[in-house]
N, CA, C and O atoms as CSV, one atom per row, in Angstrom:
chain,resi,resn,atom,element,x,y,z
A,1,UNK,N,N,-28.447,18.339,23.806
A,1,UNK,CA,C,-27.927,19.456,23.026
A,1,UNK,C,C,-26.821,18.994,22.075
A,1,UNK,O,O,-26.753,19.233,20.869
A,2,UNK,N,N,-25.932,18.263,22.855
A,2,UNK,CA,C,-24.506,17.587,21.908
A,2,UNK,C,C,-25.345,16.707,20.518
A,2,UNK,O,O,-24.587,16.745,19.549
A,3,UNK,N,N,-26.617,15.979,20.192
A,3,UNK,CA,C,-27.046,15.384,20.108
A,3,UNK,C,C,-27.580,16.474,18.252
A,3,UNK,O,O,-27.294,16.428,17.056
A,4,UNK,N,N,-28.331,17.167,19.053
A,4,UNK,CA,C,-28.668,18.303,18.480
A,4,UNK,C,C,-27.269,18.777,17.068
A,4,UNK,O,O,-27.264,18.724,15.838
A,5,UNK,N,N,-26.517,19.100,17.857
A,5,UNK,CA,C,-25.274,20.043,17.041
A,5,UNK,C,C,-25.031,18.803,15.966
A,5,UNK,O,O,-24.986,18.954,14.745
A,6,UNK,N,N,-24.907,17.749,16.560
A,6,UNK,CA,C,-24.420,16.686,15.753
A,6,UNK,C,C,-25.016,16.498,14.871
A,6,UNK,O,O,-24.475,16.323,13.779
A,7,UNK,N,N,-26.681,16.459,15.077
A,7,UNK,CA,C,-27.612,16.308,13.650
A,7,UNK,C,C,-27.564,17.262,13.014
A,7,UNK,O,O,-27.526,16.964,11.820
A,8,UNK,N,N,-27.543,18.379,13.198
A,8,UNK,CA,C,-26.933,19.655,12.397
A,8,UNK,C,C,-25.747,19.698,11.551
A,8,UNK,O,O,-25.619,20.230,10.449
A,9,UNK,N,N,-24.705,18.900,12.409
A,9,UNK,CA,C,-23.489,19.119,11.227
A,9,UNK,C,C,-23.388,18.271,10.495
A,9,UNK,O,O,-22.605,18.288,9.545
A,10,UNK,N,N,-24.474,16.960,10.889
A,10,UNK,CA,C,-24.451,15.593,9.354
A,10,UNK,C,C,-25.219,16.211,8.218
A,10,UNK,O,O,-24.873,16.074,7.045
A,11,UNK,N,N,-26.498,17.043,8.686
A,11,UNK,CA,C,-27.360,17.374,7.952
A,11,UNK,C,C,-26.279,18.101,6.929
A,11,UNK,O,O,-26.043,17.539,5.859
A,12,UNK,N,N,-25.621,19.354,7.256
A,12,UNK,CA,C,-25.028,20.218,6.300
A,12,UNK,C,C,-24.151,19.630,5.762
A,12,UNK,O,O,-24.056,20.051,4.609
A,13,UNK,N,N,-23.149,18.557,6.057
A,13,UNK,CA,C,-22.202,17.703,5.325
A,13,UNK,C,C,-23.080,16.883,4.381
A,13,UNK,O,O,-22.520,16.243,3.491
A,14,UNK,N,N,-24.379,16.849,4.497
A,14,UNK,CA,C,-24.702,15.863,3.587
A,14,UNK,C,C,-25.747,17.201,2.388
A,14,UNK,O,O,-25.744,17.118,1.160
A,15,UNK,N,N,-26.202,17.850,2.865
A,15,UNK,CA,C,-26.252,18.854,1.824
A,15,UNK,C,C,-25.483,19.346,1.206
A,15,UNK,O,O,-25.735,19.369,0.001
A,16,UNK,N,N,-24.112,20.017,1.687
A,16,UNK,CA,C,-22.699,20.089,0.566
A,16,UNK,C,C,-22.156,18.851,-0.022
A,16,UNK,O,O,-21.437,19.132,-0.981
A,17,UNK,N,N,-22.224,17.749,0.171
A,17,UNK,CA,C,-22.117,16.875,-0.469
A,17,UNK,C,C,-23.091,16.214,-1.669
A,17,UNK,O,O,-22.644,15.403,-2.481
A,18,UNK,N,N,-24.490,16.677,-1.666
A,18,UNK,CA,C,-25.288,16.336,-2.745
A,18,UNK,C,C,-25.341,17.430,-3.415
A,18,UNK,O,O,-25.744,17.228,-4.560
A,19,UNK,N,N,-25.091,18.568,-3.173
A,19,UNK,CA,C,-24.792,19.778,-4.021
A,19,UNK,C,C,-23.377,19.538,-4.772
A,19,UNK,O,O,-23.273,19.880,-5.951
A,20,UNK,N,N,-22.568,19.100,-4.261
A,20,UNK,CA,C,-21.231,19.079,-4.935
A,20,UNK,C,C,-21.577,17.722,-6.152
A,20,UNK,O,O,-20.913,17.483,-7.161
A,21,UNK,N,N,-22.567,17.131,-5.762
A,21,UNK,CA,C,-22.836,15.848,-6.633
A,21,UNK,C,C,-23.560,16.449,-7.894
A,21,UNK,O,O,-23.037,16.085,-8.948
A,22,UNK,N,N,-24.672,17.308,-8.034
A,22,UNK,CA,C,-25.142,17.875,-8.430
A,22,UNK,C,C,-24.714,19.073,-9.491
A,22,UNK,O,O,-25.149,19.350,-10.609
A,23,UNK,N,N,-23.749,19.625,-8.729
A,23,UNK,CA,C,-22.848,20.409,-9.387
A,23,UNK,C,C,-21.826,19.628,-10.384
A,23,UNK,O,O,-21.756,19.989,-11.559
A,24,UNK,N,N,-21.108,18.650,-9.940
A,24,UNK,CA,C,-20.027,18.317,-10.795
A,24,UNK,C,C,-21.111,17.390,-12.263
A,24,UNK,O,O,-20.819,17.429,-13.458
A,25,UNK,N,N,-21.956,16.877,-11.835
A,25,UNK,CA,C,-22.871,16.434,-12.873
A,25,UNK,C,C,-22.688,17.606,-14.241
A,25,UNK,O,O,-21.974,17.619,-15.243
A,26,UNK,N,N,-23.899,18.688,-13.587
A,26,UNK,CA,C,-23.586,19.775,-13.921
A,26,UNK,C,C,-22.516,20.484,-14.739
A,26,UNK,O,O,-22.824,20.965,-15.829
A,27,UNK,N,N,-21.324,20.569,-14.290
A,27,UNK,CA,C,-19.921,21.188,-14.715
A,27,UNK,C,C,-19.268,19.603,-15.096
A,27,UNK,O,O,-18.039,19.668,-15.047
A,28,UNK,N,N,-19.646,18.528,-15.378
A,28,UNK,CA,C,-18.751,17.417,-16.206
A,28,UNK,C,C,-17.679,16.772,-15.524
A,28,UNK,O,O,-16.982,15.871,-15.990
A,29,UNK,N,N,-17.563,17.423,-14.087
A,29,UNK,CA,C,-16.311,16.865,-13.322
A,29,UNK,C,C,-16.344,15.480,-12.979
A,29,UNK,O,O,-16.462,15.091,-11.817
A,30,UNK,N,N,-16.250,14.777,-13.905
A,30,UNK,CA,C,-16.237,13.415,-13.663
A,30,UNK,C,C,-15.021,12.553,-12.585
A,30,UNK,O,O,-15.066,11.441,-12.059
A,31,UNK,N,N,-13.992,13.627,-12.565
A,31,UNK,CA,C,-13.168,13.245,-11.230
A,31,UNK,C,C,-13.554,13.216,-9.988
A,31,UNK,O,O,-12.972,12.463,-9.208
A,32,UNK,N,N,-14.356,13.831,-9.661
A,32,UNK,CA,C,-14.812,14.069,-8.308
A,32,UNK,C,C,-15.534,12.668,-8.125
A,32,UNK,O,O,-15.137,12.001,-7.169
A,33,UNK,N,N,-16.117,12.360,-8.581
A,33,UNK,CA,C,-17.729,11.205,-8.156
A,33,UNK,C,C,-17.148,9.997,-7.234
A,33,UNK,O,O,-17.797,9.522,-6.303
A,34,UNK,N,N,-15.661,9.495,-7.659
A,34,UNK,CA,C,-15.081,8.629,-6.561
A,34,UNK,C,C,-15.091,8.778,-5.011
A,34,UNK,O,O,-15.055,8.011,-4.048
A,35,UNK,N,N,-15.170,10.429,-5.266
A,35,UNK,CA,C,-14.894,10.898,-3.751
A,35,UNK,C,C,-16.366,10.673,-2.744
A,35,UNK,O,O,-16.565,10.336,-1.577
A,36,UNK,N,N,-17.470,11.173,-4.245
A,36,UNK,CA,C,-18.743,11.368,-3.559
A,36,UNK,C,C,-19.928,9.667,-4.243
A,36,UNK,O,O,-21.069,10.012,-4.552
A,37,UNK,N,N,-19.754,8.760,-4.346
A,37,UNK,CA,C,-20.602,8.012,-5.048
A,37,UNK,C,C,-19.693,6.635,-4.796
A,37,UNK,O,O,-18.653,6.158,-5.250
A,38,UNK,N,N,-20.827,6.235,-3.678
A,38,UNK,CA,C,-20.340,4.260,-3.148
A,38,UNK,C,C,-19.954,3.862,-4.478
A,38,UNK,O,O,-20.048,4.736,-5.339
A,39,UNK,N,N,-19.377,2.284,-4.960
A,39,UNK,CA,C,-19.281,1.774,-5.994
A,39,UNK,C,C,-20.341,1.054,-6.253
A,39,UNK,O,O,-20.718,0.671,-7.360
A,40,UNK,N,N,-20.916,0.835,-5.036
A,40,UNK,CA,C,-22.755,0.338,-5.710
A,40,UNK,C,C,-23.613,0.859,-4.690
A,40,UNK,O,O,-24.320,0.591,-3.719
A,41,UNK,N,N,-23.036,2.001,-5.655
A,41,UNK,CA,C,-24.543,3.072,-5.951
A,41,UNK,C,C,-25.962,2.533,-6.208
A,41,UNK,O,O,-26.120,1.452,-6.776
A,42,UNK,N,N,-26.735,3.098,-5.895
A,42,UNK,CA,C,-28.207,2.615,-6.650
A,42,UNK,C,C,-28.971,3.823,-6.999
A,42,UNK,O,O,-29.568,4.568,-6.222
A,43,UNK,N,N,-28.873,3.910,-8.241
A,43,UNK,CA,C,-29.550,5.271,-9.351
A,43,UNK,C,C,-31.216,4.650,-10.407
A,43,UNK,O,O,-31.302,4.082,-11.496
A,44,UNK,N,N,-32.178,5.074,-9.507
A,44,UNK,CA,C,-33.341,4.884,-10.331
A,44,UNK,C,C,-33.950,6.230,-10.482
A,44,UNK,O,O,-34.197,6.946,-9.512
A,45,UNK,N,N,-34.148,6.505,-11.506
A,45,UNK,CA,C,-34.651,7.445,-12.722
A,45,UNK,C,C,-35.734,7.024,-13.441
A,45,UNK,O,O,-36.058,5.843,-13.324
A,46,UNK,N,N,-36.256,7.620,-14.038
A,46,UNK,CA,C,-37.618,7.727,-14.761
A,46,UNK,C,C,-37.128,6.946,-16.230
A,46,UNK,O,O,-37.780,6.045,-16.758
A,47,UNK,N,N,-36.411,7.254,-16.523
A,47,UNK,CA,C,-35.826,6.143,-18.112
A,47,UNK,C,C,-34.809,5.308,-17.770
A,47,UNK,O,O,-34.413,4.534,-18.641
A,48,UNK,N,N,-34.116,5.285,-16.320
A,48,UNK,CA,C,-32.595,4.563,-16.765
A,48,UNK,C,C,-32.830,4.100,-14.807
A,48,UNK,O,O,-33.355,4.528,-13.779
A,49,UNK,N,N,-31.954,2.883,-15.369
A,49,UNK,CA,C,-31.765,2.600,-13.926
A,49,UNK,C,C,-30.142,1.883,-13.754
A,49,UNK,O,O,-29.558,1.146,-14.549
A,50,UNK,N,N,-29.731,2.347,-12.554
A,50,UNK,CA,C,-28.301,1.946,-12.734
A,50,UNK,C,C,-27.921,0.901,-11.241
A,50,UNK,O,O,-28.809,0.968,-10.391
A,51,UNK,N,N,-27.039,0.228,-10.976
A,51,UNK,CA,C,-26.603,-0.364,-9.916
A,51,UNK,C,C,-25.116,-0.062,-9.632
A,51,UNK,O,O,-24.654,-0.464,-8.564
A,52,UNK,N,N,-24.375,0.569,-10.442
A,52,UNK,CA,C,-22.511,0.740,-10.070
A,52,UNK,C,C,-22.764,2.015,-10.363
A,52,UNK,O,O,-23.655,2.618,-10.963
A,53,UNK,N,N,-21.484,2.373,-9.636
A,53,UNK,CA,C,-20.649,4.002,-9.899
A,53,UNK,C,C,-20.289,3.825,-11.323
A,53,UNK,O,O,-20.697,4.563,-12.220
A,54,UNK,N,N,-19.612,2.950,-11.463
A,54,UNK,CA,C,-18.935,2.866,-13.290
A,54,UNK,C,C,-19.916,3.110,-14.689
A,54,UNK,O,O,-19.655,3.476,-15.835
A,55,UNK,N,N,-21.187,2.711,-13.979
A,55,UNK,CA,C,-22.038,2.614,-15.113
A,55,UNK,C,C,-23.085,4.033,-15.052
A,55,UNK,O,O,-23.548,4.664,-16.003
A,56,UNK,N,N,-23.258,4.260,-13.606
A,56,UNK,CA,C,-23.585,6.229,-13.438
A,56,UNK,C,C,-23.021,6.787,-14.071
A,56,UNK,O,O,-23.458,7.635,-14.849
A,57,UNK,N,N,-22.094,6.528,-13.948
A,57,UNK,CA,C,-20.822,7.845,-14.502
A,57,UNK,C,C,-20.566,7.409,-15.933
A,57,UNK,O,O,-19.663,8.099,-16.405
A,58,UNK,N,N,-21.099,6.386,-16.921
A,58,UNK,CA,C,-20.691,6.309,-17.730
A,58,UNK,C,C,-21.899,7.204,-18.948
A,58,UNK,O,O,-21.912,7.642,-20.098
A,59,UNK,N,N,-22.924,7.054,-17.561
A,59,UNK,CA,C,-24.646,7.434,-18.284
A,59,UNK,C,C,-24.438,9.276,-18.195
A,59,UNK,O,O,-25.024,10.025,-18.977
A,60,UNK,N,N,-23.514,9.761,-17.110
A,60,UNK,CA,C,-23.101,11.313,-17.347
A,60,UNK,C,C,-22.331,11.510,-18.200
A,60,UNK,O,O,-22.278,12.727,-18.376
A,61,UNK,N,N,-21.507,10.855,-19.029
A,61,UNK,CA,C,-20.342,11.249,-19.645
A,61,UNK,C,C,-21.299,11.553,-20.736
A,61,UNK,O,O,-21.241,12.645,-21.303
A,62,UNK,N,N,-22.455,10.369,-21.172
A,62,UNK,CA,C,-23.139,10.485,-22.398
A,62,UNK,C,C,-24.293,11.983,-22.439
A,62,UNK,O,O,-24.557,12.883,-23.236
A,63,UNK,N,N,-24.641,11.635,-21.322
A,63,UNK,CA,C,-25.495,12.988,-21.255
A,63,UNK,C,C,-24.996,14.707,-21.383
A,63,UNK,O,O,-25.483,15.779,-21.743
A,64,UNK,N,N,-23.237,13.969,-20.639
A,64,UNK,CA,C,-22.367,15.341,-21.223
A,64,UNK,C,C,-22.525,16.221,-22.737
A,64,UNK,O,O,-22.341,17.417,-22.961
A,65,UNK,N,N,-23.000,14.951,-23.777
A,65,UNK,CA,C,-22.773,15.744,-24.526
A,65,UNK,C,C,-23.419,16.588,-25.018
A,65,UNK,O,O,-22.908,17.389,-25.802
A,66,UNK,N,N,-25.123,16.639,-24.579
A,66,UNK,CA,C,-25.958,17.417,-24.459
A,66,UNK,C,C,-26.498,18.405,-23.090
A,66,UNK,O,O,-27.524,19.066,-23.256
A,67,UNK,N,N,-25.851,18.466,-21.897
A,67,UNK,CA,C,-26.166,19.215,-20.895
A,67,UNK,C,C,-24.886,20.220,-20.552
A,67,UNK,O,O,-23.821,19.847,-20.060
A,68,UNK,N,N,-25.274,21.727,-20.966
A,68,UNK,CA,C,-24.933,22.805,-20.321
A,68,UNK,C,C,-24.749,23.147,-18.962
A,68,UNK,O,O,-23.905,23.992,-18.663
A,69,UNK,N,N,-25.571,22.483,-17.945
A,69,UNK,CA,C,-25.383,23.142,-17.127
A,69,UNK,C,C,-26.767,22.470,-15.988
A,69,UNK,O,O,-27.796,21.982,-16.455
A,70,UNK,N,N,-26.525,22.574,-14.646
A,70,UNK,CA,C,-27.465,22.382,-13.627
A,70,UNK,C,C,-27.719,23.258,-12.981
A,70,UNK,O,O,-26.610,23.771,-12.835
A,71,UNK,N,N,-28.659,24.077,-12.248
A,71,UNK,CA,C,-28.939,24.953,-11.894
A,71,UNK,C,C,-30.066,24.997,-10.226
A,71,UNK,O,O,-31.192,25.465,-10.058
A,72,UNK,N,N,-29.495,24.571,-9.642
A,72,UNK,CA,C,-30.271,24.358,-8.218
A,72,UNK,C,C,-30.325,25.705,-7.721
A,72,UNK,O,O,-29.683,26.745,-7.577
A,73,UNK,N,N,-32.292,24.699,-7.389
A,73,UNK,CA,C,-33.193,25.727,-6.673
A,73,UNK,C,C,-33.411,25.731,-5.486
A,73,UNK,O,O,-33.542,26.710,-4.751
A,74,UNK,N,N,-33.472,24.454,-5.189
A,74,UNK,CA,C,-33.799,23.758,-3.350
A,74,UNK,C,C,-33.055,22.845,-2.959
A,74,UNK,O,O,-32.639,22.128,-3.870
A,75,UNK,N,N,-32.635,22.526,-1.678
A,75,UNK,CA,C,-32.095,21.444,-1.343
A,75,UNK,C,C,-32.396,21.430,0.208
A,75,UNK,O,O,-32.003,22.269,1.019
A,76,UNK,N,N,-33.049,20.487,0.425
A,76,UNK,CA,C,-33.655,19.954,1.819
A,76,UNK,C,C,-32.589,19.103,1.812
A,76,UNK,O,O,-32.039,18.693,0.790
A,77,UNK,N,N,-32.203,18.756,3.237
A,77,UNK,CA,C,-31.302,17.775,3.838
A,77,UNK,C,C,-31.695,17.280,5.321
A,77,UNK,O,O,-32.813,17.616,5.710
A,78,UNK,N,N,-31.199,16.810,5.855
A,78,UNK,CA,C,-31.429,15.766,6.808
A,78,UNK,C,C,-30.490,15.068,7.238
A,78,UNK,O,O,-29.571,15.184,6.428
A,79,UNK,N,N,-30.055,14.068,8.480
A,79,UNK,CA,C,-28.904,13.302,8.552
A,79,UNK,C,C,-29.382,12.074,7.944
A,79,UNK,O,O,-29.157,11.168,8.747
A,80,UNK,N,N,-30.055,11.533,6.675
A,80,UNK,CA,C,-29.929,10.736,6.246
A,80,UNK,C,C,-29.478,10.439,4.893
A,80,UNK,O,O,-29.060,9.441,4.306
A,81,UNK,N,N,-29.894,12.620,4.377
A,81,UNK,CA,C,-29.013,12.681,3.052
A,81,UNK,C,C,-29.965,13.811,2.461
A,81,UNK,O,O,-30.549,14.515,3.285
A,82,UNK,N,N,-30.198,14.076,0.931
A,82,UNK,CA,C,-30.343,15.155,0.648
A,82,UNK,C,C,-31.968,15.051,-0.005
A,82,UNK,O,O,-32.592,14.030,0.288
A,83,UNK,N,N,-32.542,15.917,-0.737
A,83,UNK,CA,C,-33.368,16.372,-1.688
A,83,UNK,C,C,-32.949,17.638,-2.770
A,83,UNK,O,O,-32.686,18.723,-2.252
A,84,UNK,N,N,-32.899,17.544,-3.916
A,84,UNK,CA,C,-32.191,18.788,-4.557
A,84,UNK,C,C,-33.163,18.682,-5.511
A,84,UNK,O,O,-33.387,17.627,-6.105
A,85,UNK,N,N,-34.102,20.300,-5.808
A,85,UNK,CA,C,-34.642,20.255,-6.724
A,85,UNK,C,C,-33.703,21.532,-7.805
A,85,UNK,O,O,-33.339,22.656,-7.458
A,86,UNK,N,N,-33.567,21.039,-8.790
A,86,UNK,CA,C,-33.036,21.963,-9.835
A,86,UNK,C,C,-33.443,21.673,-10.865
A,86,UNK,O,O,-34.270,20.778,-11.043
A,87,UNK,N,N,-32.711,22.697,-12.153
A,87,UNK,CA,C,-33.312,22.724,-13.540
A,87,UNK,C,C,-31.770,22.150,-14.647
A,87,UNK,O,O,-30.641,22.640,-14.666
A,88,UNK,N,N,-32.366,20.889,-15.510
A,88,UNK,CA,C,-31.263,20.204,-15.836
A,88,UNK,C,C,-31.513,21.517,-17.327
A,88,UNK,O,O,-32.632,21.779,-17.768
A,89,UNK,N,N,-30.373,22.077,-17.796
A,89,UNK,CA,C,-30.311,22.967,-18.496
A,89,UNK,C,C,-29.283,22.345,-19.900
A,89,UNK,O,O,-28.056,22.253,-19.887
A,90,UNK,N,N,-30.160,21.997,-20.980
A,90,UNK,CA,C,-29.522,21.346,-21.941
A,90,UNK,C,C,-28.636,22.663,-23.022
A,90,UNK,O,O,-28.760,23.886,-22.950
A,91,UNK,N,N,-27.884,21.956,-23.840
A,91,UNK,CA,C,-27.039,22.846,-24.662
A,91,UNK,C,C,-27.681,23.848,-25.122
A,91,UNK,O,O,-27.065,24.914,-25.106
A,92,UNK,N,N,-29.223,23.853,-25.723
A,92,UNK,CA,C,-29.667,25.260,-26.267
A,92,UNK,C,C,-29.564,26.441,-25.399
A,92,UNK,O,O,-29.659,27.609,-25.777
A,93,UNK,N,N,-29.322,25.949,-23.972
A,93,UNK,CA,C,-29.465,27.107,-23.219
A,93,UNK,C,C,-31.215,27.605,-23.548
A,93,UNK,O,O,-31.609,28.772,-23.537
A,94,UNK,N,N,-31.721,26.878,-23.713
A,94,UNK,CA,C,-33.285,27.291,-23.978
A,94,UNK,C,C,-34.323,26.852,-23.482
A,94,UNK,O,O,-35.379,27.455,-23.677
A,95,UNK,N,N,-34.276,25.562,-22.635
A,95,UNK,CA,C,-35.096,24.609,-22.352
A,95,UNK,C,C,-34.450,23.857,-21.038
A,95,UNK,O,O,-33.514,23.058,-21.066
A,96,UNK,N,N,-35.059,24.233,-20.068
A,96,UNK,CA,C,-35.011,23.635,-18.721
A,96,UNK,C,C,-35.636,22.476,-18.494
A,96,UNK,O,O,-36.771,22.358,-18.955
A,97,UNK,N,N,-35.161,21.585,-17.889
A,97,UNK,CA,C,-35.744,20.587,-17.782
A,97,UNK,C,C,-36.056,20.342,-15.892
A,97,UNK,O,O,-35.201,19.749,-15.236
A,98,UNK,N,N,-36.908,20.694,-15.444
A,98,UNK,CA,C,-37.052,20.607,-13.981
A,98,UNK,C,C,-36.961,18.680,-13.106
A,98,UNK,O,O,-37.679,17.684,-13.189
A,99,UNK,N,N,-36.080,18.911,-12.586
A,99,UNK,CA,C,-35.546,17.581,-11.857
A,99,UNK,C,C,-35.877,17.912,-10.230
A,99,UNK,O,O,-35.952,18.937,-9.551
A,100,UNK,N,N,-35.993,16.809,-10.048
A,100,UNK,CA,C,-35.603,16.068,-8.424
A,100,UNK,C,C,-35.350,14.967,-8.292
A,100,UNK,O,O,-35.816,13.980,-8.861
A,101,UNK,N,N,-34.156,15.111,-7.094
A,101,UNK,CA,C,-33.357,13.996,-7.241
A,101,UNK,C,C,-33.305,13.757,-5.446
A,101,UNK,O,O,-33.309,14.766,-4.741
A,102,UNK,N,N,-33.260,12.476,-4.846
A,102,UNK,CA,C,-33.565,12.395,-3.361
A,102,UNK,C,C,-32.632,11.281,-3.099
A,102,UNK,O,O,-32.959,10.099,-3.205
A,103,UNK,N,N,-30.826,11.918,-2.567
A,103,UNK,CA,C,-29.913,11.278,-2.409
A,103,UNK,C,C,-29.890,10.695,-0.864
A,103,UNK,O,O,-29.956,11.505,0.060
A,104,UNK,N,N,-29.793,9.221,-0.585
A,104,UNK,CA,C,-29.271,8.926,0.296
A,104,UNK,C,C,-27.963,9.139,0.554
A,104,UNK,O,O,-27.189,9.433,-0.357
A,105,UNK,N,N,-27.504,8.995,2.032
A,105,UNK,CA,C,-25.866,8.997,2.167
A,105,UNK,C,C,-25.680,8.250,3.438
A,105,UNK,O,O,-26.437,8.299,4.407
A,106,UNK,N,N,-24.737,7.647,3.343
A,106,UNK,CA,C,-24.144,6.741,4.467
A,106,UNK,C,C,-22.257,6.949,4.408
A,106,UNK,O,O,-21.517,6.688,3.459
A,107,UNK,N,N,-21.976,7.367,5.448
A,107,UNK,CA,C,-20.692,7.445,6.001
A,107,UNK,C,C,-20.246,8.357,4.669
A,107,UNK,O,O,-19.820,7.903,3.607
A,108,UNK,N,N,-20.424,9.541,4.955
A,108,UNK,CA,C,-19.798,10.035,3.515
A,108,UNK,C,C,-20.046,10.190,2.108
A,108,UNK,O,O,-19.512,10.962,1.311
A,109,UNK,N,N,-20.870,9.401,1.949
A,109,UNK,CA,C,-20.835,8.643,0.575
A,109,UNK,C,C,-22.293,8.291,-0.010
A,109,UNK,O,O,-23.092,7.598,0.620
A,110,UNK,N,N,-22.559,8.837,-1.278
A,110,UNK,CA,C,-23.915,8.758,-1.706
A,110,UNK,C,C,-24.246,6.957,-2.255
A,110,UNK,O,O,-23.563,6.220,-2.967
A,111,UNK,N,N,-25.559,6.725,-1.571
A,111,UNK,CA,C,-25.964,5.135,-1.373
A,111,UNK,C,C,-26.805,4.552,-3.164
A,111,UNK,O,O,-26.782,3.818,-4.152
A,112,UNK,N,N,-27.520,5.785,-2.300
A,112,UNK,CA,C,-28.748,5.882,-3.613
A,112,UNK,C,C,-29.501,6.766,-3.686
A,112,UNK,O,O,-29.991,7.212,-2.648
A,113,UNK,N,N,-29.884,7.381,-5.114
A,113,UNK,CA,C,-30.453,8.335,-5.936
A,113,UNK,C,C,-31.787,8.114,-6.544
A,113,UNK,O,O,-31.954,7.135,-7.271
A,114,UNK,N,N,-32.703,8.907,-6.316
A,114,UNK,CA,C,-33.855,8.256,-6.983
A,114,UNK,C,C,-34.328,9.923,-7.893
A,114,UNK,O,O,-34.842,10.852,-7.271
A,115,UNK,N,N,-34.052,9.987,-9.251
A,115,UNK,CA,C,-34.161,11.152,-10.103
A,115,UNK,C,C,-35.746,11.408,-10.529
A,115,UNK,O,O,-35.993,10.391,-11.178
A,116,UNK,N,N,-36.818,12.123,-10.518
A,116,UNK,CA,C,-37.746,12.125,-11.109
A,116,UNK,C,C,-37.694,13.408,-11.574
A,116,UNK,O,O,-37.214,14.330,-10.915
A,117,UNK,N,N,-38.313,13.565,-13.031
A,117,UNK,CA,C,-38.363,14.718,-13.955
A,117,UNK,C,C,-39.249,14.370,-14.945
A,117,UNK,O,O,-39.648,13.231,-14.702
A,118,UNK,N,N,-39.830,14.881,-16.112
A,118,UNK,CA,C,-40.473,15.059,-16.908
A,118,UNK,C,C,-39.996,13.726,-18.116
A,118,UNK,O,O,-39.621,14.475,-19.018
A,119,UNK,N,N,-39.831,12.635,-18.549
A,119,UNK,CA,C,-39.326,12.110,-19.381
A,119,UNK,C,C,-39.556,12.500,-20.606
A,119,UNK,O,O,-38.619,12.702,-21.378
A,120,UNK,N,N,-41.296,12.724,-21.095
A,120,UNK,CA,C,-41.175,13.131,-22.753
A,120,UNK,C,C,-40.730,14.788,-22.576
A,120,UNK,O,O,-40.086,15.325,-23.477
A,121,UNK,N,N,-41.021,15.350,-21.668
A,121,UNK,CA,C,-39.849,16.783,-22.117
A,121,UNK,C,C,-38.313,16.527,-22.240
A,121,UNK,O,O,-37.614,17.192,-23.005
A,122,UNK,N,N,-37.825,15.530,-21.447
A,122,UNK,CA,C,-36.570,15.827,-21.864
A,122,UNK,C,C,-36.235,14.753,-22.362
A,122,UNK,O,O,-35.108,14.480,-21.951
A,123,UNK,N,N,-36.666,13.891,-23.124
A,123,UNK,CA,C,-36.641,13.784,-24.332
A,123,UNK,C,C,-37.038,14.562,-25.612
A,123,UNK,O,O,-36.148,14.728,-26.446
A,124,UNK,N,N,-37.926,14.918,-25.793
A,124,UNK,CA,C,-37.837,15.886,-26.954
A,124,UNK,C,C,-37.196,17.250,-26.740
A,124,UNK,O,O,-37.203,17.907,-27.781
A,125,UNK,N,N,-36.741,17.761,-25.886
A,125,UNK,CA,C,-35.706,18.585,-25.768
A,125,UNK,C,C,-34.331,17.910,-26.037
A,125,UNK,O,O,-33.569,18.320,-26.913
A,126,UNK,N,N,-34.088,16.961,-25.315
A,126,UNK,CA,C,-32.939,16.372,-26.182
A,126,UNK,C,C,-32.904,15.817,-27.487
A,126,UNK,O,O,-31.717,15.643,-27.759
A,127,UNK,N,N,-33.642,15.446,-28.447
A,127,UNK,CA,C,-33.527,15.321,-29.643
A,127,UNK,C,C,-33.865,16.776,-30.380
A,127,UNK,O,O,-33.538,16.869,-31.563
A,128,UNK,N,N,-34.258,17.477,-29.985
A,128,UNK,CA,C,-33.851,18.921,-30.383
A,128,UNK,C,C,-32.628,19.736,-30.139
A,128,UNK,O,O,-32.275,20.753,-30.737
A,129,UNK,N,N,-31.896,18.957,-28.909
A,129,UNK,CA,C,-30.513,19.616,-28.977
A,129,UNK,C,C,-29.217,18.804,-29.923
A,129,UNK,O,O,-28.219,19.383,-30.352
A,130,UNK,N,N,-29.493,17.537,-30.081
A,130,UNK,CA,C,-28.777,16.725,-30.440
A,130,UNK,C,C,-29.095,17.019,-32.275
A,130,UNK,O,O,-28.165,16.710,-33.020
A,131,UNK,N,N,-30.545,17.671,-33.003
A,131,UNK,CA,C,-30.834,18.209,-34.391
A,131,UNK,C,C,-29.685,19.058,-34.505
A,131,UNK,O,O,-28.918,19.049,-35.467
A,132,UNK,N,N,-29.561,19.999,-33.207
A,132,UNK,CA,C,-29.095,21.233,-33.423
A,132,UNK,C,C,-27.737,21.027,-33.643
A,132,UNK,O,O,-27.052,21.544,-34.525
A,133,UNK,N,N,-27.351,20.144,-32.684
A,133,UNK,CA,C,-25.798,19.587,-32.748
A,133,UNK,C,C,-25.139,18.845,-33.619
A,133,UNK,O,O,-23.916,18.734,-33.710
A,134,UNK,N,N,-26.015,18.299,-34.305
A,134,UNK,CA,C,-25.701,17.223,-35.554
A,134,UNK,C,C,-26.304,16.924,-36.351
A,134,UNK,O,O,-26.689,15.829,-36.761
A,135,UNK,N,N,-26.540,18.627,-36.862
A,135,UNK,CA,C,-27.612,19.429,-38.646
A,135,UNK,C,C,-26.768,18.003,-40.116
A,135,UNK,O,O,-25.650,17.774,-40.577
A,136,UNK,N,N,-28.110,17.479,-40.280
A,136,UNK,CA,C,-28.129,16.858,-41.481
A,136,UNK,C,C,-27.740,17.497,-43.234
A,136,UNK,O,O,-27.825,16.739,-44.200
């Protein structure tokens, strides 16, 4: 039973913790990620692949300048870490871009990320937000 409770309360620490990852993405809080993201991280994505925290976070700052907003729909968890499916919501506010992202975690702390989403949608949604943002 003790056994039990215990996998229960890693599971939910590690679901508020990939939600809070998710979220600050989301809302730009680039302060937070020290708290939640090893320094070698491992982030593979459908266009980008990363190995440090420094260089994650350098690939959100850029994406900052086209993403409004994240918007989670699901999040499965586990005591080994998370699943979060949400909608990456670029500046038009017009065009969702549907993501999943399947965070490991060890002691706290997110290991590695593996992002899959649509690449030519959000790419051509992002060069349609970036027209919009920087009219010739």
């Amino acid at each position: 039973m003790e056994n039990l409770i215990a996998s229960n309360q890693l599971t939910e620490k590690n679901k508020t913790l990939a939600t809070t990852y998710i979220n600050a993405v989301g809302q730009k809080k680039s302060g937070l990620f020290p708290e939640l993201l090893r320094d070698d991280v491992e982030f593979k994505g459908t266009i980008m692949t990363f190995h440090t925290a420094a260089d994650l976070i350098g690939a959100f700052k850029q994406l900052g300048t086209v993403l409004l907003r994240n918007e989670i729909k699901k999040v499965f968890a586990d005591e080994n870490g998370a699943c979060i499916i949400y909608d990456l919501i670029l500046a038009d506010d017009l065009n969702a871009v549907p993501c999943m992202e399947w965070i490991k975690i060890k002691k706290g702390k997110i290991t590695s990320i593996q992002l899959v989403f649509d690449s030519k949608l959000f790419l051509s949604v992002r060069g349609e937000v970036m027209n919009r943002l920087n009219p010739k």
